[in-house]
MARVEX-762135 format. One record per residue (C-alpha): x, y negated, z negated. Coordinates in nm, 2 decimals, decimal comma, padded with zeros to 4 digits. Layout:
<rs>
<r><u>X</u><v>Y</v><w>Z</w></r>
...
</rs>
This chain:
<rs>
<r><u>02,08</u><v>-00,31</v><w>01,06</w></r>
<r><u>02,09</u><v>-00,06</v><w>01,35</w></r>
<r><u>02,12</u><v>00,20</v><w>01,07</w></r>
<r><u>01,84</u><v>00,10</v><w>00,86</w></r>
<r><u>01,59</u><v>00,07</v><w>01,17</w></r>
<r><u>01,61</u><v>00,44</v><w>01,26</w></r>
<r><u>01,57</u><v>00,49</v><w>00,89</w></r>
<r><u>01,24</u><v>00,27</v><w>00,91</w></r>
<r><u>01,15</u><v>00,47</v><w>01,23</w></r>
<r><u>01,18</u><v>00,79</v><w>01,08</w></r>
<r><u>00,96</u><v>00,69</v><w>00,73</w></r>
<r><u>00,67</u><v>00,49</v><w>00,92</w></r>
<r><u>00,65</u><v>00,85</v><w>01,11</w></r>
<r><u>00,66</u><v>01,07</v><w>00,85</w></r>
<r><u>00,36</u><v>00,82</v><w>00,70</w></r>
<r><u>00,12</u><v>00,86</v><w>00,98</w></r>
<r><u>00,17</u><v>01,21</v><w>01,06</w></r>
<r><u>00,06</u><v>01,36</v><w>00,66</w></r>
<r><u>-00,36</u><v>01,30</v><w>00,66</w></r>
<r><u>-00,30</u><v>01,33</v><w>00,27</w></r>
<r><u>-00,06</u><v>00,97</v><w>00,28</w></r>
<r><u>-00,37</u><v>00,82</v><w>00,48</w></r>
<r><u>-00,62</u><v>00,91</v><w>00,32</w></r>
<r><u>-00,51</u><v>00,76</v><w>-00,01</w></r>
<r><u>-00,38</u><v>00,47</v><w>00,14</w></r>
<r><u>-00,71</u><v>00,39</v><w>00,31</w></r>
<r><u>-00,97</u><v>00,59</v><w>00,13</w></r>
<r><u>-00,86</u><v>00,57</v><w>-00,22</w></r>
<r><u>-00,88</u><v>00,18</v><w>-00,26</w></r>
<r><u>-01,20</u><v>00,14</v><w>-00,08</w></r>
<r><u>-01,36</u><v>00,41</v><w>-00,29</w></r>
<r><u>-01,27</u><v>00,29</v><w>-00,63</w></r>
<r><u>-01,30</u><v>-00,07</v><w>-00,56</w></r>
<r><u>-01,68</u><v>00,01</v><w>-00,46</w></r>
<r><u>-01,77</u><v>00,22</v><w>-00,74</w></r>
<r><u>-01,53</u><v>00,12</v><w>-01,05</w></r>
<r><u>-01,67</u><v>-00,28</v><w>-01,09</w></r>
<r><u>-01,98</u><v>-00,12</v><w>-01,11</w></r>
<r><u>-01,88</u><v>00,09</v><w>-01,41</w></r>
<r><u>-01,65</u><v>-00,11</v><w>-01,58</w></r>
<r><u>-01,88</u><v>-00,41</v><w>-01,71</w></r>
<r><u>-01,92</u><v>-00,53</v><w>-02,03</w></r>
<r><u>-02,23</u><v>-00,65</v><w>-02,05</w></r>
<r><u>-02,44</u><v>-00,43</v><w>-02,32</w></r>
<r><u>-02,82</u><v>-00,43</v><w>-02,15</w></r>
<r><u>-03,13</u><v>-00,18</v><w>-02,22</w></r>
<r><u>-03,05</u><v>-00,16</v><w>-02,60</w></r>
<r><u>-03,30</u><v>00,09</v><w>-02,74</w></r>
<r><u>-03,48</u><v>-00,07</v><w>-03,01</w></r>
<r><u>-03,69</u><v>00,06</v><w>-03,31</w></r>
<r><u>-03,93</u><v>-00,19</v><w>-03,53</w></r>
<r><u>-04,07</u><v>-00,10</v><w>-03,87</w></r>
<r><u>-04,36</u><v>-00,34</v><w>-03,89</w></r>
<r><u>-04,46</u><v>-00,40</v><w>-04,27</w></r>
<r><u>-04,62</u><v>-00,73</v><w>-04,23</w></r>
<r><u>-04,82</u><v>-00,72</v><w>-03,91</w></r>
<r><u>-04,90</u><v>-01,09</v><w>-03,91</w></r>
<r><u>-04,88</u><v>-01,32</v><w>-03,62</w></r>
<r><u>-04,48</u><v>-01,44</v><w>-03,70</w></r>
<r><u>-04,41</u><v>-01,06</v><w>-03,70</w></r>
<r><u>-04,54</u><v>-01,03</v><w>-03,39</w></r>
<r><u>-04,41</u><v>-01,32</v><w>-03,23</w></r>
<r><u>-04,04</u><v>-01,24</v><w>-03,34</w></r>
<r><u>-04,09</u><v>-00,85</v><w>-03,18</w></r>
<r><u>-04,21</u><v>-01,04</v><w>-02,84</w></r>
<r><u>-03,93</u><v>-01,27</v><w>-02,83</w></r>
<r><u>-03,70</u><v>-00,96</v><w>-02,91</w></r>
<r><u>-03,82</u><v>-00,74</v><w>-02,65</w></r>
<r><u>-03,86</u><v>-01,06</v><w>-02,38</w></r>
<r><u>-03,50</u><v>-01,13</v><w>-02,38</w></r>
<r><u>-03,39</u><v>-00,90</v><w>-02,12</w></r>
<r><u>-03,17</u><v>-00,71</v><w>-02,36</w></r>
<r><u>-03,36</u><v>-00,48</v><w>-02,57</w></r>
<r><u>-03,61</u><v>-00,21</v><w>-02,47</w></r>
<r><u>-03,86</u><v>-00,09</v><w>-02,78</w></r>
<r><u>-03,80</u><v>00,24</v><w>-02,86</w></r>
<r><u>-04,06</u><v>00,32</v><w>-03,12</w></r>
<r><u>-04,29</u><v>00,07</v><w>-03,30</w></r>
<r><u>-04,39</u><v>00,19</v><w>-03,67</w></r>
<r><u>-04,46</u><v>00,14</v><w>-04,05</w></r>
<r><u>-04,23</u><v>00,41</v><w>-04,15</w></r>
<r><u>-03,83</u><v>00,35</v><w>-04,19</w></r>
<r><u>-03,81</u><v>00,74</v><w>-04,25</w></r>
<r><u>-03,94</u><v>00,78</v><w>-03,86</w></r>
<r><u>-03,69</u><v>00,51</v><w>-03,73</w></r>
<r><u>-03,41</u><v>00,65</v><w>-03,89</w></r>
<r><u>-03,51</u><v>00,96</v><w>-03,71</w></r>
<r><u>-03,52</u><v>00,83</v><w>-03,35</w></r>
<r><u>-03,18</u><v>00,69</v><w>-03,40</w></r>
<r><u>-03,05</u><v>01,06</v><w>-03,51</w></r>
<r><u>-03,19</u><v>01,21</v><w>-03,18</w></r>
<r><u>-03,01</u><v>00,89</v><w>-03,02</w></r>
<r><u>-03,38</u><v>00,73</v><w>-02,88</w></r>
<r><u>-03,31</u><v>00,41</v><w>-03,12</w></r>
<r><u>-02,96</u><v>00,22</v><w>-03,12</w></r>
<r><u>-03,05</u><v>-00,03</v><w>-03,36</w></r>
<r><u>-03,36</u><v>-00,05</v><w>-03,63</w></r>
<r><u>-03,53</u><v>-00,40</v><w>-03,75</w></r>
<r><u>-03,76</u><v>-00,38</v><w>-04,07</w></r>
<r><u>-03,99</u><v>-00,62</v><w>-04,10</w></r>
<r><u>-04,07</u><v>-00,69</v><w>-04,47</w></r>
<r><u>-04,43</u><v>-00,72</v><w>-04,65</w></r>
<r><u>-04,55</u><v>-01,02</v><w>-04,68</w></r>
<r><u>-04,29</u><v>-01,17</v><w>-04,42</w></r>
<r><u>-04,52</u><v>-01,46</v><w>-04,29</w></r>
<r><u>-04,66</u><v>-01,51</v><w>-04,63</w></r>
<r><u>-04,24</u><v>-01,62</v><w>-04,78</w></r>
<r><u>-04,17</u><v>-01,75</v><w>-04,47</w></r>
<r><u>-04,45</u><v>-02,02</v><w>-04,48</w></r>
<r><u>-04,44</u><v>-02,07</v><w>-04,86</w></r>
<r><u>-04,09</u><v>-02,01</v><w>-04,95</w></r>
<r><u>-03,90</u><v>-02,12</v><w>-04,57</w></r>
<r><u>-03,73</u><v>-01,83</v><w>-04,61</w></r>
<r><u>-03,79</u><v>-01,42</v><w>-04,54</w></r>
<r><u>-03,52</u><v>-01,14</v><w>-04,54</w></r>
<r><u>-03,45</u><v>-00,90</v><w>-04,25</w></r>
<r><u>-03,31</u><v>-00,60</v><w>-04,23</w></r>
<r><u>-03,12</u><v>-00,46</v><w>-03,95</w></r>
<r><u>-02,94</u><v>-00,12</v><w>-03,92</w></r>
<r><u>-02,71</u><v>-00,03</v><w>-03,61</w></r>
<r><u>-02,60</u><v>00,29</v><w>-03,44</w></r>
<r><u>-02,22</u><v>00,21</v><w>-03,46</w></r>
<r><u>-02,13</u><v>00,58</v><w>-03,28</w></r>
<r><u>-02,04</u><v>00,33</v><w>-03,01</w></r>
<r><u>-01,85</u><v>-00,01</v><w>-03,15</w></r>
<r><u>-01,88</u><v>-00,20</v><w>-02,83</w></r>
<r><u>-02,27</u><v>-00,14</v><w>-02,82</w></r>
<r><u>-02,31</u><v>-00,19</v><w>-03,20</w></r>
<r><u>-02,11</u><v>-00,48</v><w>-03,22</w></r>
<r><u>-02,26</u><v>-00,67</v><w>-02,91</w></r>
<r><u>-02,62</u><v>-00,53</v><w>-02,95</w></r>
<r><u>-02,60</u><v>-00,69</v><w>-03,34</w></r>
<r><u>-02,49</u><v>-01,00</v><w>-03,24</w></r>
<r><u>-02,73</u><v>-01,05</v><w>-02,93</w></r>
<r><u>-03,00</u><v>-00,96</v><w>-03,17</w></r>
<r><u>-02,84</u><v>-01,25</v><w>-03,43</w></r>
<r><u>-02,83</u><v>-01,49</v><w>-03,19</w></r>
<r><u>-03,21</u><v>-01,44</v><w>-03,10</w></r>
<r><u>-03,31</u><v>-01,42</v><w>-03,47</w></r>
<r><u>-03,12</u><v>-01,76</v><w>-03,50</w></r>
<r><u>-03,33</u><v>-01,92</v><w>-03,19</w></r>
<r><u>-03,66</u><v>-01,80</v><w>-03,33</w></r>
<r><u>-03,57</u><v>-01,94</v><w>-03,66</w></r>
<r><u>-03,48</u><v>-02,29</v><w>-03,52</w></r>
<r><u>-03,79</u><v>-02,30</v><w>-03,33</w></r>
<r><u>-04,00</u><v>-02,21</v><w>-03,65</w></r>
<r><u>-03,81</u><v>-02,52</v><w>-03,82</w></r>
<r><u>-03,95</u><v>-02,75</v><w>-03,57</w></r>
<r><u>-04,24</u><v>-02,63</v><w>-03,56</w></r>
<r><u>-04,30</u><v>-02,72</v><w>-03,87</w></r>
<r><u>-04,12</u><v>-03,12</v><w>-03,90</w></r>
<r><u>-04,34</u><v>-03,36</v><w>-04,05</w></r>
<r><u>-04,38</u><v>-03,63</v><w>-03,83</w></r>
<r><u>-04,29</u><v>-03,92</v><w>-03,81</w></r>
<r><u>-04,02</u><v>-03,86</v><w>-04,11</w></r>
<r><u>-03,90</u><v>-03,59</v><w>-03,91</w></r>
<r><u>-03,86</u><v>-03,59</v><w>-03,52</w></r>
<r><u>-03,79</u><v>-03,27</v><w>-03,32</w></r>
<r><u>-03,58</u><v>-03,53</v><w>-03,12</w></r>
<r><u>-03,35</u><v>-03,54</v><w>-03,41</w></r>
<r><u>-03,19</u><v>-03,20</v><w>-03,39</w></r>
<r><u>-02,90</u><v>-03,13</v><w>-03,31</w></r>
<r><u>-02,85</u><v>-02,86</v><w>-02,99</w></r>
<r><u>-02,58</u><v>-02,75</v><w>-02,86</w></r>
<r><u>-02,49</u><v>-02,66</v><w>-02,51</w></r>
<r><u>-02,18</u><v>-02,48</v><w>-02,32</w></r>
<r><u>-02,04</u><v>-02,44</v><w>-02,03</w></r>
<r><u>-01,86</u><v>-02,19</v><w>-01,89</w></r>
<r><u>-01,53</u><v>-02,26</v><w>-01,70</w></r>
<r><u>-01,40</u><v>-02,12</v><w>-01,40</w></r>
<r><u>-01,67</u><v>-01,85</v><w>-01,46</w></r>
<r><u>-01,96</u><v>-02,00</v><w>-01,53</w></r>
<r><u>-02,25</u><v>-01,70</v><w>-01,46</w></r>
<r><u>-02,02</u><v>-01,47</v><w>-01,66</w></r>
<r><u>-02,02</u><v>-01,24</v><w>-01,38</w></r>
<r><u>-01,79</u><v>-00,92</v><w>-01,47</w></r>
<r><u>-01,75</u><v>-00,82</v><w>-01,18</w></r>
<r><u>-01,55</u><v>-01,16</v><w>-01,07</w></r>
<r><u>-01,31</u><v>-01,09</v><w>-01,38</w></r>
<r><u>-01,31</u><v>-00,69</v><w>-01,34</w></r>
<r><u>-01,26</u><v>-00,69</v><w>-00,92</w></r>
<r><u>-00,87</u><v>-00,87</v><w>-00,97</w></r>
<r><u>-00,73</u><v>-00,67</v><w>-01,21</w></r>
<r><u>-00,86</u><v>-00,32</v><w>-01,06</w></r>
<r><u>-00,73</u><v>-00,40</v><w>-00,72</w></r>
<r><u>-00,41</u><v>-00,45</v><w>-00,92</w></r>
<r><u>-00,48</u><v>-00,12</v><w>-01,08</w></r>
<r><u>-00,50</u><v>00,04</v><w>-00,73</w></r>
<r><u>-00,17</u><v>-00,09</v><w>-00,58</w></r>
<r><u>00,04</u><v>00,00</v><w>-00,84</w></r>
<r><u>-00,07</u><v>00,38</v><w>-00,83</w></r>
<r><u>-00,06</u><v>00,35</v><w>-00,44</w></r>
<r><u>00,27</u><v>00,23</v><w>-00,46</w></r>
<r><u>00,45</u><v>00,40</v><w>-00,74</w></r>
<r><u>00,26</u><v>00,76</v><w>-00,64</w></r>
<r><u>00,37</u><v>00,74</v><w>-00,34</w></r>
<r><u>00,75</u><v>00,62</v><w>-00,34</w></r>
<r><u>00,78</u><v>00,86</v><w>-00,64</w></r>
<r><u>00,68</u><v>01,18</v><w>-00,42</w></r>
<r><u>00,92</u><v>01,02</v><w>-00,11</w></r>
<r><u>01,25</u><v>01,16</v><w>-00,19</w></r>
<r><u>01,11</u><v>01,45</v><w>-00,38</w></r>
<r><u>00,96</u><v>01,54</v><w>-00,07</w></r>
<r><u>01,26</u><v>01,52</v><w>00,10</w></r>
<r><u>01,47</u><v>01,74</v><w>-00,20</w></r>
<r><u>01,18</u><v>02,03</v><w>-00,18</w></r>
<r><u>01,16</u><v>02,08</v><w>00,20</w></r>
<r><u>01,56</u><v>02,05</v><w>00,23</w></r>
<r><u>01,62</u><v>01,69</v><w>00,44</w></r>
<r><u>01,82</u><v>01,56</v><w>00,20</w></r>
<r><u>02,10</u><v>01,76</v><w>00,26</w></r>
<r><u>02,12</u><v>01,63</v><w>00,56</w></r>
<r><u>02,05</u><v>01,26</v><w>00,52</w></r>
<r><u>02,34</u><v>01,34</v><w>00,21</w></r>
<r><u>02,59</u><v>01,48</v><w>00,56</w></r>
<r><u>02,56</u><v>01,16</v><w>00,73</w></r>
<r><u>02,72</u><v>00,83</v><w>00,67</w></r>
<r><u>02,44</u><v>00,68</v><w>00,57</w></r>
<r><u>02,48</u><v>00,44</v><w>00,25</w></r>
<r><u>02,31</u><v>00,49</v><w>-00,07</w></r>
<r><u>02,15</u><v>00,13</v><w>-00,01</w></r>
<r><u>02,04</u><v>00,20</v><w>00,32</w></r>
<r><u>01,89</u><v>00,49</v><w>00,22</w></r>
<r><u>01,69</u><v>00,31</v><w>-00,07</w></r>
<r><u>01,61</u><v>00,00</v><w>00,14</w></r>
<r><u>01,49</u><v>00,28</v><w>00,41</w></r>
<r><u>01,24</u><v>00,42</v><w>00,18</w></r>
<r><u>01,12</u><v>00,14</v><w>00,01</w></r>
<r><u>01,03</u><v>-00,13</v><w>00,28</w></r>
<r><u>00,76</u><v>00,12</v><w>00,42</w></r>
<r><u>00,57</u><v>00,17</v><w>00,14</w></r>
<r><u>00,63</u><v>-00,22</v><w>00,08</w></r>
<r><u>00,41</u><v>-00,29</v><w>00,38</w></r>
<r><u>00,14</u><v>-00,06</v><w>00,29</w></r>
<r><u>00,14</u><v>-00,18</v><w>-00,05</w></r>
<r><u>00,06</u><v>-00,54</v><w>00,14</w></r>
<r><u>-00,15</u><v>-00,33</v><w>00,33</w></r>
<r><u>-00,40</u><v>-00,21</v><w>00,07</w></r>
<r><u>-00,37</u><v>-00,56</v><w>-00,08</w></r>
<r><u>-00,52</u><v>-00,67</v><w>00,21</w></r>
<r><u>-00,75</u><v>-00,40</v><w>00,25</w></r>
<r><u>-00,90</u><v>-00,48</v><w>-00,16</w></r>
<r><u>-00,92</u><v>-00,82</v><w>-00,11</w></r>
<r><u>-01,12</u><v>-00,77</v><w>00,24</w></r>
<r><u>-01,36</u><v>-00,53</v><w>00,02</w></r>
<r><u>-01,37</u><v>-00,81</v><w>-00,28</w></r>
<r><u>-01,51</u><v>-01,08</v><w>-00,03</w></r>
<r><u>-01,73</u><v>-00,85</v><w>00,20</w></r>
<r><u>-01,95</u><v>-00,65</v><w>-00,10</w></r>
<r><u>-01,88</u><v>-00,86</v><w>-00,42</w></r>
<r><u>-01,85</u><v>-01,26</v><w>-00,24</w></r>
<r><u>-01,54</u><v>-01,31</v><w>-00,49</w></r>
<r><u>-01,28</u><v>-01,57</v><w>-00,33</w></r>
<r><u>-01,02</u><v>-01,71</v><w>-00,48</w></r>
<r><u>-01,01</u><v>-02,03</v><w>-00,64</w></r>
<r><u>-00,66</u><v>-02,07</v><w>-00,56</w></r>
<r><u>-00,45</u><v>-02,00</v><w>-00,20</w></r>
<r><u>-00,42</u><v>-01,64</v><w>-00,05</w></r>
<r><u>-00,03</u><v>-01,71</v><w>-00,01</w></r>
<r><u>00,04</u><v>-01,70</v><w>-00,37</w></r>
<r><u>-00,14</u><v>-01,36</v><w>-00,44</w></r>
<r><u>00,09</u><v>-01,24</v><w>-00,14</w></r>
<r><u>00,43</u><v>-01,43</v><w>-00,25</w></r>
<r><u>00,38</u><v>-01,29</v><w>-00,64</w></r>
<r><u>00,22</u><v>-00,94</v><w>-00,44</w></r>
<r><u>00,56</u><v>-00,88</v><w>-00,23</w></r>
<r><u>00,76</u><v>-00,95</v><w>-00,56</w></r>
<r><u>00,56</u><v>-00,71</v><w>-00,78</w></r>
<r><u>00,58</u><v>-00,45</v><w>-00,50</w></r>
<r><u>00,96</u><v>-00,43</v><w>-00,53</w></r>
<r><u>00,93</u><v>-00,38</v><w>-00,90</w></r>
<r><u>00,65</u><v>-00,09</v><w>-00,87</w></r>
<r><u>00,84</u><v>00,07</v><w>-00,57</w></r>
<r><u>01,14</u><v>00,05</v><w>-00,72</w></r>
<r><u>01,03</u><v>00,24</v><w>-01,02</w></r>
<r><u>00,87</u><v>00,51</v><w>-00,82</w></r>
<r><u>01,23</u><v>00,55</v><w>-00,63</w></r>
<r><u>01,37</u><v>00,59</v><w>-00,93</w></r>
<r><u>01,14</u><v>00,82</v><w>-01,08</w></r>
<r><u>01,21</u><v>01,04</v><w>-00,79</w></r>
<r><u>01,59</u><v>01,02</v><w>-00,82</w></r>
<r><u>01,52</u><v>01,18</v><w>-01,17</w></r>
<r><u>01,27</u><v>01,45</v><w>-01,06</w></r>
<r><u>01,33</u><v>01,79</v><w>-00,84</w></r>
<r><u>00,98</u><v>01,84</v><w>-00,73</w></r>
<r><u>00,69</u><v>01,66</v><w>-00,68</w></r>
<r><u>00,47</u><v>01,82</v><w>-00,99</w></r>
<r><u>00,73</u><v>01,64</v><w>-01,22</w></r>
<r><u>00,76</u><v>01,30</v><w>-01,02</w></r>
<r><u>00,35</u><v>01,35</v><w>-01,05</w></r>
<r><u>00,36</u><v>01,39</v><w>-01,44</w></r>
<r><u>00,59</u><v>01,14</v><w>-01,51</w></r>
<r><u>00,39</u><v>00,91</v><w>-01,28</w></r>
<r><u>00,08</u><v>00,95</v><w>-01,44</w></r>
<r><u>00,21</u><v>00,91</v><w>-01,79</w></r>
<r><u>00,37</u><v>00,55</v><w>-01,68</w></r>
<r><u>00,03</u><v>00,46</v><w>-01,51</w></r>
<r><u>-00,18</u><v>00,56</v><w>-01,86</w></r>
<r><u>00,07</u><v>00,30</v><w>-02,02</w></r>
<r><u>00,07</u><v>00,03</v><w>-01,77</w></r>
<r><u>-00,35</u><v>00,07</v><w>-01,78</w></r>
<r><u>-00,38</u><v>00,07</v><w>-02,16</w></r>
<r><u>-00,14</u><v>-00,19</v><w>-02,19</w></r>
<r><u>-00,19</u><v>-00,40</v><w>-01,93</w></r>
<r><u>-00,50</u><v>-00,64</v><w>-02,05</w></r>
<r><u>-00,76</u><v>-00,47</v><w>-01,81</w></r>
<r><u>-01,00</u><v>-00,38</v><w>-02,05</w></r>
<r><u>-00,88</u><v>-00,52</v><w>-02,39</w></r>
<r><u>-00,70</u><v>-00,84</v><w>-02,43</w></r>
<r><u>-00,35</u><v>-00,81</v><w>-02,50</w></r>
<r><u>-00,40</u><v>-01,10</v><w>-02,74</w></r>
<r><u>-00,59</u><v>-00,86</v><w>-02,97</w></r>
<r><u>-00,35</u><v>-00,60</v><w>-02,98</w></r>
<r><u>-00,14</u><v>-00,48</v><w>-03,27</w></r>
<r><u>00,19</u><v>-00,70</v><w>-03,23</w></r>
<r><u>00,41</u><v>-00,36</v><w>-03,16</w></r>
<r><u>00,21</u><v>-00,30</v><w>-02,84</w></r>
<r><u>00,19</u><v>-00,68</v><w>-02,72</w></r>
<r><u>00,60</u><v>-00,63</v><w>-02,76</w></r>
<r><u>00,54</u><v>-00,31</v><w>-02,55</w></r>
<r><u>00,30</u><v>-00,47</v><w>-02,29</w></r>
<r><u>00,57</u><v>-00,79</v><w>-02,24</w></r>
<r><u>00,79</u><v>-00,49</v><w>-02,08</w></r>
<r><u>00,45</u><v>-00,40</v><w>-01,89</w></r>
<r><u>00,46</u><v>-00,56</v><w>-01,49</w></r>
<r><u>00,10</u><v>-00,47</v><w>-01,42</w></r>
<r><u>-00,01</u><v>-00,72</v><w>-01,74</w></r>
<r><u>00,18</u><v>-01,00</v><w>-01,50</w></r>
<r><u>00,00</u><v>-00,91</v><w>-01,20</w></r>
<r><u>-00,30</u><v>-00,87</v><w>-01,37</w></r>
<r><u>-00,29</u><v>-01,22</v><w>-01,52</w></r>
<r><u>-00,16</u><v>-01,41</v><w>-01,21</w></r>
<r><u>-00,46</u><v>-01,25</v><w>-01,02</w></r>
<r><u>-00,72</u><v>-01,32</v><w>-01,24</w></r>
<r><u>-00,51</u><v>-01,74</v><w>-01,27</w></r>
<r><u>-00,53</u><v>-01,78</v><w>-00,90</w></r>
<r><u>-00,86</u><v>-01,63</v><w>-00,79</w></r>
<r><u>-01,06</u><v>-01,78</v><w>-01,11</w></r>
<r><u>-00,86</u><v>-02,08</v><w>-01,22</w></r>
<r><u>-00,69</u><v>-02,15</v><w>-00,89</w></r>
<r><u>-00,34</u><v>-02,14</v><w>-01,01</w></r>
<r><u>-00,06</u><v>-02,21</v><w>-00,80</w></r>
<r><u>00,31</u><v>-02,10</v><w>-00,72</w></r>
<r><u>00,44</u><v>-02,36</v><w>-01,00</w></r>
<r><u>00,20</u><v>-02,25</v><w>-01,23</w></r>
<r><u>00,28</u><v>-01,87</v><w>-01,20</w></r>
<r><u>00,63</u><v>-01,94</v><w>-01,20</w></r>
<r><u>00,75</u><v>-01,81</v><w>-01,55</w></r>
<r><u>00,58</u><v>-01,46</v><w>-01,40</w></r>
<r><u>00,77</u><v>-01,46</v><w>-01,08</w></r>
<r><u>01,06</u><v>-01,54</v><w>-01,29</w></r>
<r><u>00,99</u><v>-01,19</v><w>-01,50</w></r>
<r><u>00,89</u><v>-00,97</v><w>-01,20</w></r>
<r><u>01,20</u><v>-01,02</v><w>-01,03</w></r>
<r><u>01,41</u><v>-00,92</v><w>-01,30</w></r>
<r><u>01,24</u><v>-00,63</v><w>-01,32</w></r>
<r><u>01,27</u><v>-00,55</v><w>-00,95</w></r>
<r><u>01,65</u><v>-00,62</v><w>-00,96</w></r>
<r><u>01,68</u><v>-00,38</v><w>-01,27</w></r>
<r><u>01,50</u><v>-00,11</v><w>-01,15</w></r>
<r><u>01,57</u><v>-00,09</v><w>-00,78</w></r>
<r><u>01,97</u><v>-00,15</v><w>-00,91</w></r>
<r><u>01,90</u><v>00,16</v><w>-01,11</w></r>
<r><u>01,73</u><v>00,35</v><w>-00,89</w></r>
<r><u>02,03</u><v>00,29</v><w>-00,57</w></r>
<r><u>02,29</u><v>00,34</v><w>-00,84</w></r>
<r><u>02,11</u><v>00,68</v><w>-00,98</w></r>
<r><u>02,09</u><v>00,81</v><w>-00,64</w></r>
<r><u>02,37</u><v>01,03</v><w>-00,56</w></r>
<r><u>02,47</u><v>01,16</v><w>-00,19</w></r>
<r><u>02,48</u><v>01,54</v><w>-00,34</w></r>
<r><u>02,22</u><v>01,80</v><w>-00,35</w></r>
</rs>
């Protein structure tokens, strides 16, 4: 222990003496974590909308009002001519186009029925996709409310229709930003923490110290347990720092207990430390450990359920993404501070992340060797 505590000595002081360490210790996490919920939201608003208005009866109108009153859609260009719709959603000033037919009031009334047509600007799915189905969902509202309009009393009663409501659990505003906050501040500790322990014994290799840690008697787990429990405090650290940011700016709290973010935290650290230590056991400088960082991190990102649901992945990649530790951390974040989850409920995840964090740390002490 004597051994290992002038190892610790001499890595908290390299730490604090590099500005670069500190600022992307500090900086880094409180940067992204103000700016990235922002960006990452997917909620589709100000839809650019373009009507071509054949009928220009009252229905017509009504139907373009509700449209444009829901908050989603902004009109772009209101005309008789498809020709000049088409066009505005060429220059990209229209996102979707809704023709309104002739005599759409007039089959509506006599018939109970009248087609419309809708064409989308699928350059961008996610826009086409939810823009269409918002603009479904209101066509389907103004429909039912033309149907009771128009019940005969007292055979039919608008009391007799069936609605349906929902609600929304463990989120119930849909707020983004409550779903998006967890699994960034994931994002940011991993790439603290495998960046970081990746460049550490690199460092040491480029500016020559290793020969003579490599003199002394030092032994190879020493040496490993000296490198990684530093950065495993300031991984804690910056956890600590993002979940400071999450409840000062965006009001998120958990659900569940701030001990089991840290307990399933200090495991995950190990794994993501470990995997930078043995990254660095691989690499001679610090441009490789950087390149082979970064191509792990576009991986663990991708494939880690941030942005698409692993559930909807090809079922080679959901394979891929169970040998993925940021998709556990990412889930047991989003479990406890949504859903409230507990240690016994995370369990089967704590289970995983250690045997990653025994494999790769095992790897990484036995890869090192004493030589230069």
């Amino acid at each position: 222990m004597r051994t290992l505590r002038f190892l610790l000595q001499k890595e908290f002081k390299q730490v604090f003496r590099d500005p670069a360490i500190l600022r992307i210790i500090f900086m880094m996490p409180i940067i992204q974590l103000l700016v990235l919920p922002w960006a990452a939201d997917y909620e589709v608003k100000n839809i650019k909308l373009a009507i071509v208005d054949h009928d220009h009866s009252d229905y017509s109108r009504q139907f373009i009002s509700k449209v444009t009153a829901s908050g989603y859609f902004q009109l772009d260009q209101y005309t008789t001519s498809y020709n000049k719709a088409v066009e505005e959603v060429e220059k990209e000033n229209a996102d979707i186009v809704v023709e309104i037919p002739v005599h759409f009031e007039k089959d509506l009334v006599k018939e109970s029925k009248a087609p419309l047509f809708m064409a989308v600007n699928a350059i961008n799915g996610v826009k086409a996709v939810l823009g269409a189905s918002y603009l479904q969902s209101i066509v389907q509202d103004y429909n039912n409310e033309i149907r009771q309009q128009w019940m005969q009393l007292p055979r039919f009663s608008p009391q007799t229709t069936i609605e349906i409501t929902s609600s929304n659990w463990f989120n119930p505003l849909m707020d983004y930003k409550l779903f998006m906050v967890p699994g960034i501040l994931v994002l940011l500790v991993t790439m603290v923490g495998s960046f970081l322990a990746a460049l550490n014994i690199v460092k040491e290799k480029e500016v020559g110290t290793i020969e003579q840690i490599n003199v002394t008697p030092i032994k190879k787990y020493q040496f490993i347990l000296g490198k990684l429990i530093p950065f495993w405090v300031l991984g804690l650290l910056i956890l600590t720092i993002g979940l400071a940011i999450s409840l000062i700016v965006y009001g998120i709290h958990p659900a569940g207990s701030f001990l089991t973010i840290y307990a399933f935290a200090a495991v995950y650290l190990l794994v993501v430390l470990g995997l930078g230590l043995l990254i660095s056991t691989y690499c001679n400088t610090q441009q490789q450990a950087m390149l082979i960082s970064f191509f792990l991190m576009m991986i663990f990102i991708l494939l880690g359920g941030l942005y698409t649901p692993i559930e909807s992945m090809p079922q080679w990649a959901q394979w891929i993404a169970k040998f993925n530790p940021v998709s556990y951390f990412i889930e047991v974040m989003r479990r406890v501070v949504l859903k409230g989850s507990s240690l016994a409920d995370i369990a089967p995840q704590i289970g995983i992340i250690l045997l990653f964090a025994f494999v790769l740390n095992g790897w990484a002490t036995w890869n090192y060797r004493k030589r230069s």
